[in-house]
Each structure stands twice: as C-alpha cells, then as structure tokens.
LUMSE-876621 format. One line per 8 residues: number of its first residue (from 1); their letters; for each residue x, y, z of C-alpha. Coordinates in steps of 0.05 Angstrom, whole numbers. Example, Ala and Ser with C-alpha at 12.3 -4.5 7.8 and 13.67 -1.06 7.14 Angstrom:
2
1> AS> 246:-90:156  273:-21:143
//
This chain:
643
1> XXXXXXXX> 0:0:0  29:65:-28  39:123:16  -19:180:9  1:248:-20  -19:318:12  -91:339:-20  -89:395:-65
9> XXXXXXXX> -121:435:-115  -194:426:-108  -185:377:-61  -151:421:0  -233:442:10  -253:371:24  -274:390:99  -326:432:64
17> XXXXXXXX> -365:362:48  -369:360:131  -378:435:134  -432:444:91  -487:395:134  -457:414:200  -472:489:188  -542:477:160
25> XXXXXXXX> -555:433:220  -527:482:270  -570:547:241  -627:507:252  -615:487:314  -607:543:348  -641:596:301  -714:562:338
33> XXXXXXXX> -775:583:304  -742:643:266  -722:593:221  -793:554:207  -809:587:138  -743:569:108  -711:518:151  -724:470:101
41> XXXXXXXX> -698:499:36  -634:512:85  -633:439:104  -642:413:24  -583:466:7  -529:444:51  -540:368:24  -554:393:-46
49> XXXXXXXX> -481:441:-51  -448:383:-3  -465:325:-70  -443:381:-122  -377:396:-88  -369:321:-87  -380:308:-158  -331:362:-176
57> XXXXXXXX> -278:321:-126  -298:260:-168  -285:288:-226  -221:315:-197  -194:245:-172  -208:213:-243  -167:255:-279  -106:232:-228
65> XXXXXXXX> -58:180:-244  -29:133:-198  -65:116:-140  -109:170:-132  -100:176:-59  -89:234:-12  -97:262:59  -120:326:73
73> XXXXXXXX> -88:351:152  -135:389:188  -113:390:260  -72:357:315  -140:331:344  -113:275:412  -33:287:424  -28:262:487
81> XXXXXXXX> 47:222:501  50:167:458  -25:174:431  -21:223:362  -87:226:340  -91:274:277  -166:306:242  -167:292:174
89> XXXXXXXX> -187:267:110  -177:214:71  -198:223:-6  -190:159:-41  -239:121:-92  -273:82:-33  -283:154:7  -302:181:-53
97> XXXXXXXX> -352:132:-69  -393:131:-3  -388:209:-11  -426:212:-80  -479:151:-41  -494:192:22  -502:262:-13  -537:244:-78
105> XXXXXXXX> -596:199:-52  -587:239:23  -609:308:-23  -668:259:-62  -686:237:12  -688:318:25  -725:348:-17  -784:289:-3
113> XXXXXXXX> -782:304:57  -803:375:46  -875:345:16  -867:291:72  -862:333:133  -896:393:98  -955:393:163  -905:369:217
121> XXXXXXXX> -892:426:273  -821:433:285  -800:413:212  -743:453:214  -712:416:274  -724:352:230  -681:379:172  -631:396:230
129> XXXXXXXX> -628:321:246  -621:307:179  -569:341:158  -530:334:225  -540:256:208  -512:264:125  -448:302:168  -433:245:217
137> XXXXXXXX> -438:198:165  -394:237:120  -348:243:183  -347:166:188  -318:154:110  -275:206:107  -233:205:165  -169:185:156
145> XXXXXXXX> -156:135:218  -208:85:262  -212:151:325  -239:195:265  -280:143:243  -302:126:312  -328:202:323  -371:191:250
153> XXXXXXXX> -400:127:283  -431:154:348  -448:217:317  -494:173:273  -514:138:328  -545:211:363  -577:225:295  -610:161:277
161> XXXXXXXX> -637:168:354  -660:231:350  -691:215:282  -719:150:298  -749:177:360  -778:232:323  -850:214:349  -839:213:415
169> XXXXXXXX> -896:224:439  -911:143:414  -890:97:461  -871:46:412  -826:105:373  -792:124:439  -778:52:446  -753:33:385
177> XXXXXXXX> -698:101:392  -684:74:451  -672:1:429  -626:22:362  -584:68:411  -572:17:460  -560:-46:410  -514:1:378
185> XXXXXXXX> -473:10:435  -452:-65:435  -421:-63:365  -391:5:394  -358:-37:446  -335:-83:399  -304:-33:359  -270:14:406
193> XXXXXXXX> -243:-49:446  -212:-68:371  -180:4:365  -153:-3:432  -123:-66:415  -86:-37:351  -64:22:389  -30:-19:444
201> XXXXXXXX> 0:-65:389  18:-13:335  21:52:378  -17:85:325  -93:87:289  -83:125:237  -99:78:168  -33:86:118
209> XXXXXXXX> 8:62:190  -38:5:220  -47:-20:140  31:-24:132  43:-57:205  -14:-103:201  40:-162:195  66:-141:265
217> XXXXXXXX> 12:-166:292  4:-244:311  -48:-289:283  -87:-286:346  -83:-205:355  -107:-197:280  -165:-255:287  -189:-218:351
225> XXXXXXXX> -186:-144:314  -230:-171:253  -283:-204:303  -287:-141:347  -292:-98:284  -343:-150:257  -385:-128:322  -381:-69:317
233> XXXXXXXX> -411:-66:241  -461:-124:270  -490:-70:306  -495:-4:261  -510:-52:197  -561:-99:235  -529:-165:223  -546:-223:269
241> XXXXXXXX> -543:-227:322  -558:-149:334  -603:-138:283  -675:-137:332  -663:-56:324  -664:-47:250  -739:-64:239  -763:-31:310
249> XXXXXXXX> -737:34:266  -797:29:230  -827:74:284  -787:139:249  -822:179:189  -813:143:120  -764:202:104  -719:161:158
257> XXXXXXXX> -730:97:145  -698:123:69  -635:136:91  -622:95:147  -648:40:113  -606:64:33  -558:103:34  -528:104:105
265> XXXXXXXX> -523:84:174  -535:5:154  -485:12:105  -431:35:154  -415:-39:170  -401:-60:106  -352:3:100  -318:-15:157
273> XXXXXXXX> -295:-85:139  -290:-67:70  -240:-4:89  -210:-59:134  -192:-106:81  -120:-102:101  -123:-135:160  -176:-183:142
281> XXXXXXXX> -136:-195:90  -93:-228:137  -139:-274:174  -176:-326:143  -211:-349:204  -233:-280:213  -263:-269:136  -301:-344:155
289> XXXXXXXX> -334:-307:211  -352:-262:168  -390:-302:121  -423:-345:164  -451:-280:199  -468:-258:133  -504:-329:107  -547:-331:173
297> XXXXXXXX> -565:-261:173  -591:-257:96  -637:-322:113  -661:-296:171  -685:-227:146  -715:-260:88  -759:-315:125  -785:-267:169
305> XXXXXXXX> -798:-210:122  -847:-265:90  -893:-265:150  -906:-190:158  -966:-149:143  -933:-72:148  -906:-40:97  -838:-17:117
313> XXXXXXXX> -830:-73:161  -821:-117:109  -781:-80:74  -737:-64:134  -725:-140:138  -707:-133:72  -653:-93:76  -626:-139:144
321> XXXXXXXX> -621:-189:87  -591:-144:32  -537:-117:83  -530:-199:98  -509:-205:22  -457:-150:19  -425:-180:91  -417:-236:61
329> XXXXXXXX> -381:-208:-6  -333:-178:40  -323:-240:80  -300:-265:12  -243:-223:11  -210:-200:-47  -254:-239:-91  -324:-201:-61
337> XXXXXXXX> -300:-130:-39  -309:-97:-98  -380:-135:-101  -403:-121:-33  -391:-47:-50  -424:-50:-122  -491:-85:-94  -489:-25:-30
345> XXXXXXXX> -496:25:-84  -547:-8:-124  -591:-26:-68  -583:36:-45  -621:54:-107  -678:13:-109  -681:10:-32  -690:82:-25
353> XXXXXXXX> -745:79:-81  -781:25:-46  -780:62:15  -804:126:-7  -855:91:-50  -874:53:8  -884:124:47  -922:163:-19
361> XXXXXXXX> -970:102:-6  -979:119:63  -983:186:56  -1041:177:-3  -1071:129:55  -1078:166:122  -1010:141:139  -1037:63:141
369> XXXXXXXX> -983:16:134  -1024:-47:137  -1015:-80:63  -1077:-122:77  -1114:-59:84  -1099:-45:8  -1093:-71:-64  -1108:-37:-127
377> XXXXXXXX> -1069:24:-110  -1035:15:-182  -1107:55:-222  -1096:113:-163  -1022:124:-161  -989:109:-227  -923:141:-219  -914:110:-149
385> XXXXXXXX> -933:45:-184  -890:41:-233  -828:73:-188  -836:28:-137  -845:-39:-185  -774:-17:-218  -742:-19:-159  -784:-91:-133
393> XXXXXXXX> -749:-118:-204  -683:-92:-188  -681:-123:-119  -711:-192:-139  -664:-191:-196  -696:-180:-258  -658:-202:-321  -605:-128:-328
401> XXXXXXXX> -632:-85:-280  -592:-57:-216  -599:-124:-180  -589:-173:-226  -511:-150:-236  -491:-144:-168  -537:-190:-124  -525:-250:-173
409> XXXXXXXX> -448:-228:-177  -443:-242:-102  -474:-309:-108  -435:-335:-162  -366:-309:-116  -400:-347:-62  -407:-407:-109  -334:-406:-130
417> XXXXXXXX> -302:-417:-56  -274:-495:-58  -306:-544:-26  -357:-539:27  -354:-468:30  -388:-465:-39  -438:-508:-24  -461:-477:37
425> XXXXXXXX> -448:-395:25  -473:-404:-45  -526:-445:-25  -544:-399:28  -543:-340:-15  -580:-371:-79  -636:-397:-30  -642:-320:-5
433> XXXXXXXX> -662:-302:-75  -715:-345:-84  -741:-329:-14  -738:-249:-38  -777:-267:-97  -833:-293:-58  -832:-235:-1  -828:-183:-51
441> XXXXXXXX> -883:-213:-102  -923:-216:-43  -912:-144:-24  -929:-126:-102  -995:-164:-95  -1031:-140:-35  -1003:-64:-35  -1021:-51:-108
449> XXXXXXXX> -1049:-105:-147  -1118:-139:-136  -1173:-122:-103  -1179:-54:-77  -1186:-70:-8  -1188:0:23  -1263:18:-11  -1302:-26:44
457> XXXXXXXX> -1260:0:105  -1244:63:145  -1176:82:177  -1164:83:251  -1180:148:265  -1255:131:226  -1232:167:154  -1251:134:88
465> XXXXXXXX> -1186:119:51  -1178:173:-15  -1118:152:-43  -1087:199:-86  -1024:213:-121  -962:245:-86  -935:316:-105  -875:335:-143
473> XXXXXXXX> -832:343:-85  -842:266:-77  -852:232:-128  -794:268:-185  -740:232:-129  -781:170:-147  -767:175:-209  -690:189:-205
481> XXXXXXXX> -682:138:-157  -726:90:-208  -672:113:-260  -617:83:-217  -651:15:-202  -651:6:-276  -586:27:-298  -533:28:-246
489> XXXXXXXX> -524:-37:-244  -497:-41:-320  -458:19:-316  -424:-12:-251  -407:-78:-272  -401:-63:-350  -308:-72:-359  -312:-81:-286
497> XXXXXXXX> -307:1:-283  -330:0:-211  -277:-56:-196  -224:-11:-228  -245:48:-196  -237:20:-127  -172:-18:-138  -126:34:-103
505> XXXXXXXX> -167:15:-40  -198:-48:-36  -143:-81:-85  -151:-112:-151  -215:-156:-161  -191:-232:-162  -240:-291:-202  -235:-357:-180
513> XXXXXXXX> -273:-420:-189  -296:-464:-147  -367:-508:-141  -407:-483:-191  -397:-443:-270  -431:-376:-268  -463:-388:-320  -501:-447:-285
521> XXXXXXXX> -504:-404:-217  -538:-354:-266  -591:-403:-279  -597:-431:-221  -618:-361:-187  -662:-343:-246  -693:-407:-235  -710:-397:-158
529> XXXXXXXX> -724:-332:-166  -785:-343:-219  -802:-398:-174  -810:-349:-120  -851:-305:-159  -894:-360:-194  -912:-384:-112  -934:-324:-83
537> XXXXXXXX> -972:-314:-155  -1008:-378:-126  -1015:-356:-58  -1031:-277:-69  -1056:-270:-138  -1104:-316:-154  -1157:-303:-103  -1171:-237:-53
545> XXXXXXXX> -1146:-236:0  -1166:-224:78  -1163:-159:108  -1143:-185:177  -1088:-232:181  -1100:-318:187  -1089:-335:260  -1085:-416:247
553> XXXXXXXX> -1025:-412:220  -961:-470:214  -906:-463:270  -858:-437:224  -909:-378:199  -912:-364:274  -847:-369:283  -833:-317:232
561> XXXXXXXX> -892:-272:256  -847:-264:326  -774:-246:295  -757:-324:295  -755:-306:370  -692:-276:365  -722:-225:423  -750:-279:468
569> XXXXXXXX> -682:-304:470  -639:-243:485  -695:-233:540  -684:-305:564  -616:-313:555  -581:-233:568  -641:-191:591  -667:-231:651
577> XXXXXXXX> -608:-247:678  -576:-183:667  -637:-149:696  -619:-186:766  -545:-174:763  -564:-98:750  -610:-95:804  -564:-141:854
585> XXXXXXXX> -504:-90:841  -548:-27:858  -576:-60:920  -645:-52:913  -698:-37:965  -741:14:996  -685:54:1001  -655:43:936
593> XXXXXXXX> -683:45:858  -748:30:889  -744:87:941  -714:132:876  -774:109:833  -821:123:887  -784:190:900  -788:214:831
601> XXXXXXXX> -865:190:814  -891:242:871  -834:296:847  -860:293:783  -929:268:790  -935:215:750  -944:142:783  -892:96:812
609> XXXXXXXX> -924:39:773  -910:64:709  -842:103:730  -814:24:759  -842:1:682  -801:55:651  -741:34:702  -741:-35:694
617> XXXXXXXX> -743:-34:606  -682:11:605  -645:-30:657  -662:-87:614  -643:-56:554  -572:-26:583  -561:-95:609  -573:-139:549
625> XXXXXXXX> -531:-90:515  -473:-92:556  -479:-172:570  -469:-185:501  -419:-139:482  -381:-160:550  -388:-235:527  -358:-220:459
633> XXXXXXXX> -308:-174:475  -281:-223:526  -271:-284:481  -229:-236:434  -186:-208:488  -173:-282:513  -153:-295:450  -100:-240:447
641> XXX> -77:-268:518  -66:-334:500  -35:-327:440
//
C-alpha cells in the first residue's frame, strides 16, 4: 500500500463536504422558530451544494494518475504522550464513493421530505437532524484513521436516535430510539475495544500506518481485531445477532426509514470491513466469521420479512437481508470487496425507491401501513406504481436491472469458494433469492395489485381511505431513484469500471472458481427466483385476499410472525439475567431504585407503577446491551492473551 500524497487543488476544500451539513444543521438548531419558513430549503441546500462539491472532487480524482489517494491535515486533534491522534481526511476512490452515495440519494431523501413533513410542527428541527446525520456519516468515511471514524459512528448513532425517535410522543417510537441506541452500543464496544487493541499493538490508528504494520501483529491479535470490528458493524448494519433494532426503526417517518435504511447508517458496516480489508486480508478465520454472519443473517431477514403485514416492516427486513449479502461479499475477501460495495450502491437505489414509494402510499392512505388494508393502488397512483415496481425488479433480480448485476455477482463469488464453503455460502445465498422473490411478489400483490381493499374500510382514526397521487416534491425523487434501479447496475459492472475504480483501495478484483460455472449459478438463481414469484402468484394472486391476518397458521409462519424469536431469547438468555445482576449491584430496596422510583413518581407526579415500568425496560435494555458486548469482547481479548 502506497503512501498518500498531501490533498491539493480542489481537493484542500474537502472539509467543506463536513462543513456544509454541519452548518445547516447548526443554524437550525439554534435559530428556533425564526427559522420555520425556510428551515427546510436551508436543510435541502447544505445536502444539495455538499453532493455538487463532491462530484466536482470526483471528477477531480479521475483525472489523477497513480493511486489517486491523498490526505488532507486538518488539525492535531488527541496528542497526548504516545497517543497522536490527527483530524483529517482521507480522499480515495472508496471515500469518494460513499461520498457521491450519502449526498446524492441523502439530497433525493431531502427534498421528499419537504412534501413529507410539509404539516409536521417543528420541521425545521427535523431537517436539523437530517443534515446533522448526512455530516456524521460523512465524518465516518472520510476520516483518515479508526478515532476519526469512531467520532462519525456515534455521531450517527445521536442522529439516527433523535430521528428515529422523532415521534416521541408514541410509546412504541420512543422505544424503538431507545432500542437502536442501545443495540448500537454493543457493536460500539466491539469496535473501540478493537482500536484499543491496535493502538496498544501498533502505537498508532491512523490507516496508511496500522495498513503497513498489520504483519506485526500475531495471528491471534489480527483474528481478535477482525471479530471485534465484525461487532461493531453487527451493530450499526443490523447483522445477526444485533439486528432486533433495524426493523423496530420502523417507528421513524418514512423520510428516515430512506436513509437509514439506503444510503447510510446500515451501510456503515459493510464500509468498515470493506476499508479494513488489510487486516482481514490477513486472517482467514476472521473473513469465515464473516460469512457465516453474513449467510445466517440474509436467511433470517428473508424468512421473516415473509410473514409480515406492514409495509416498511417488510421492507426493513429486507434490507437486514440485503446488508447480509454484501457482509458476506466482504467476508469473501478479495474476490467479493469490490461486489459487496457494487450491490451497496445499487440497493441503495432501489431500496430508497421502495421506501419512499412505500411512504407516498402511506401518505395517499392516512398514513396506514397495513398492506392487507390495500390492493389496487396501481389505477390511483401510477407514478408511485411504476417507481416502486422498478425498484421490486431490481431487488428480486430482474434479467439487467440494478440487482441482477450485483446480487447474482455475489452469489456466483459465493459459489466459487472450494469445497464446502461453496456449497453452503452459495447455497445460502441462492436460496435467499428465491425467498426475496416470494416476499417481494407478495408485497407487489396486496399493496397494489388486486382487489382494492381499502373501498369497504375506514382508517383508525374513522376516515374513508382517498388515495391519491403524491406531489412533485415526492414523487420526481421517485423517479430518479427508479432511474438508478434500472441502470446502475450495467454501468457498474459493464469492464468491471466499478472494480477498477476502487482498486487503489480495496485491491484488484480476483476470479476464482470453485463449485459451480456462473453461468449455471446464473440459472440456477433465475430459476429460484421465478419460482418465488410464480408461488406467491399462487398464494396472493389468484384469489382476494383477507383484510385481517390468518391466525391458524403452521409453527414456522408463527415463528416468523415473532422475529424467529430472536427477542424472546436475548430476553431469556441476556435480559433476565442481566436485569438481576443490574439490580443485585445497585442494592435494591425501599431505600434504593425502588425508594428513587417512588421519590421521583410524587416529584414529578406521574405514578410509581408506570415510572418502575419505565425503570425496569431501560435497565433491561442497558443490560442486554452490555452482556453481550461484555461476552464477545471477552472471548477476543482471551484470545489475544493466550496467543
């Protein structure tokens, strides 16, 4: 790995990328209500002039030779003895890449959310969030060592709760901010506990030095970095077994659920190992971990986003799987980095369509997210119809759309591992196709196919259900984001020009061949993928469907309905006893949390009952969090001690 050069030219105003969203978010902040009538054009301008100064960088770096790496100094941030902790940037093709990602569909995500949030009070303070959320992102991939990158990752983590908690006033919303903030802090753990270990072993985090040293470090030291770095993107991309959070998200406004969910926070995983690659590189016990993670995590989303009736929901658990795919391309190594990468930016494409299609169909609907509530939206809402079914093709993989070239690409590396590997990663992943094909189809069926459910019922609130087109502020992003799901794909994978763009930083894209041809693997997943479609044709299309849902259902239906109890065993097997522990350690009794729950419900007038309830879910909550964390962190450190 070549040494980076000084950033120059256009490049030596990189930090306005950061700037930029940081300054919109601040004005809005604390400008308060003066800012109201505008706060949102503000809020679309920052992200808007952030994407065009990136494109201009782009640009920039592609007329470079070499390998189109530099550093841009900032500031001695952390230099304290032996710890030299510098702010800056790091403006290389994979940097570059995420930038053009976060800023282009972030500003599509924008400006919907001005039709969105048009008759939410406080909008400006939403556009706040969002654009201090773009920042922190942007903070994550640029920084040039893991302490810069570790600022970037809890500064997401503040946005996404603020963001995700944006309802607070619903219980379940305040819940589910609560629940992503505190599953996060177990990959966070993981991750700082991995940084720690490189400082202690390197004396330095800083990328260019930890990349060049990574042979330094013994077998055991780099196996126990990768899994503590795999935790901590376990936890900001979802991946088993921290994904419970991802769906609970849900709760946020659809404008959220966007760019968590596309062209962001999940994604911040896969940049991490992917960044990473030289020290997973050098441990192939560490890349199997990977996969594995990967393989289970892809299943899981997909069985359970079979069984669900809401709308985002199941698309949420469709992006737990999606994320699954590109783990596992990185797990690969240098056979699937460049293809992990390639199917983040398509999906985040046709994942942001689907969501904001998903919320322009809620928004036509008096925000009901029940899909069994719908059918035949496709006569009322053409455009989000036909911008919502591009992007369903691209992610079932539809013969040379977005999904086909870079969702089939990973299953054919999968495929071409030797010997059991093959079987069971490709396997895995193929299988995940079919079982996409069948949620999805499904999804297509009851939200806008069939019989128009809606005409017979009345919403919650007692409203009949007018469904109606969105405006131009939503549905034009539809349409470029529709545009992507289509074509990216081809223009990514066509002379591997995405492979050669990222060389300089994730290496040189390697074929091998292992189980399977592509060429059958290509059939193969075509094959299970019509299948899938053709079943829940059967199932969904034939006949109408009930509004509410069939209670006598098969075990595994059930099963799916509950998360495949992945919360009923964090409960039984972390929570619980983590809730004693907690409460043993504090001592409690009359005079203790008790007396301090009782003591607070008369302070503020509220009742101890429900204070104790509000008491006992965060203790819960902390101590699942830090139970698992502790657990994994401690197998990796006894690893590095018994080396």
């Amino acid at each position: 790995m070549t040494e980076p050069v000084a950033a120059s030219g256009i490049g030596s105003l990189a930090w306005l990328l950061l700037a930029l969203p940081a300054f919109g978010a601040t004005v809005l902040l604390l400008g308060g209500r003066r800012t109201d009538k505008w706060g949102h054009l503000l809020g679309c301008a920052t992200v808007i002039a952030s994407f065009a100064y990136g494109v201009a960088l782009f640009f920039d770096t592609i007329g470079q030779t070499g390998e189109r790496t530099s550093e841009l100094h900032l500031f001695d941030w952390i230099p304290v003895n032996a710890l030299n902790v510098e702010f800056g940037l790091r403006l290389d093709p994979l940097s570059l890449t995420f930038v053009l990602l976060i800023t282009g569909v972030g500003s599509l995500i924008h400006i919907y959310s001005i039709g969105y949030m048009a008759h939410e009070a406080g909008r400006r303070k939403f556009f706040a969030y969002l654009n201090l959320f773009v920042a922190a992102m942007l903070l994550l991939v640029l920084g040039n060592g893991f302490v810069t990158l570790y600022f970037g990752w809890e500064g997401v983590g503040l946005a996404s709760y603020l963001l995700i908690g944006w309802y607070q006033y619903k219980p379940e919303a305040a819940s589910a901010a609560k629940k992503a903030f505190l599953m996060n802090r177990v990959g966070d753990l993981g991750l700082a506990i991995g940084i720690f270990i490189l400082f202690k072993e390197l004396g330095t985090t800083q990328y260019t030095e930890v990349f060049a040293r990574v042979g330094e470090l013994s077998a055991a030291e780099v196996t126990a970095v990768t899994l503590l770095l795999l935790l901590g993107a376990c936890g900001k991309s979802g991946q088993f077994p921290l994904q419970a959070w991802l769906p609970d998200a849900m709760a946020g406004p659809t404008p959220v659920s966007a760019l968590i969910h596309a062209a962001t926070m999940v994604t911040a995983g896969v940049y991490l190992i992917a960044r990473s690659n030289p020290i997973y590189n050098a441990s192939a016990d560490g890349r199997l971990v990977v996969m594995i993670i990967g393989a289970v995590t892809l299943l899981l989303g997909c069985v359970i986003g079979c069984a669900y009736d809401d709308f985002k929901k199941v698309l949420a658990y469709s992006t737990v799987s999606q994320i699954g795919y590109m783990i596992l391309a990185v797990g690969l190594g240098p056979v699937g980095y460049a293809l992990g990468i390639m199917h983040l930016l398509t999906h985040g494409f046709f994942k942001a369509g689907l969501f904001l299609g998903a919320g322009s169909v809620m928004h036509g609907m008096n925000d009901e997210g029940n899909i069994r509530r719908m059918g035949g939206l496709w006569r009322k809402m053409p455009i989000t119809f036909v911008t919502w079914t591009l992007g369903y093709l691209a992610l079932i993989g539809f013969p040379f759309l977005s999904g086909y070239f870079s969702k089939d690409a990973i299953i054919a590396a999968a495929f071409s591992e030797h010997g059991w590997r093959g079987w069971v990663f490709g396997g895995a992943a193929a299988l995940g196709a079919g079982i996409t094909a069948f949620y999805m189809t499904r999804l297509l069926f009851l939200v806008f196919l069939g019989k128009a459910r809606w005409q017979d019922l009345k919403s919650e609130d007692g409203r009949e259900y007018h469904p109606h087109e969105s405006g131009l502020t939503m549905t034009v992003p539809m349409i470029l984001l529709a545009v992507g799901s289509v074509g990216a794909g081809a223009f990514f994978a066509s002379g591997d020009n995405l492979a050669n763009w990222l060389a300089p930083s994730l290496g040189e894209l390697q074929e091998q061949h292992g189980v399977l041809d592509h060429n059958v693997v290509n059939f193969l997943v075509l094959g299970l993928s019509a299948l899938g479609v053709l079943v829940a044709w059967l199932f969904f299309g034939r006949s109408a469907q009930p509004v509410e849902r069939p209670e006598r259902v098969s075990f595994v239906v059930r099963a799916a309905r509950n998360d495949l109890y992945g919360n009923a065993l964090n409960e039984a097997l972390f929570a619980r006893p983590g809730t004693w522990l907690t409460r043993a350690l504090v001592f409690v009794d009359n005079k203790g949390v008790d007396g301090l729950v009782n003591g607070s419900a008369a302070l503020l007038g509220g009742s101890s009952g429900r204070l104790r309830r509000l008491q006992t879910g965060f203790v819960r909550s902390y101590a699942l969090s830090m139970l698992l964390g502790a657990i994994f962190v401690l197998g990796a450190l006894l690893m590095v001690r018994f080396s």
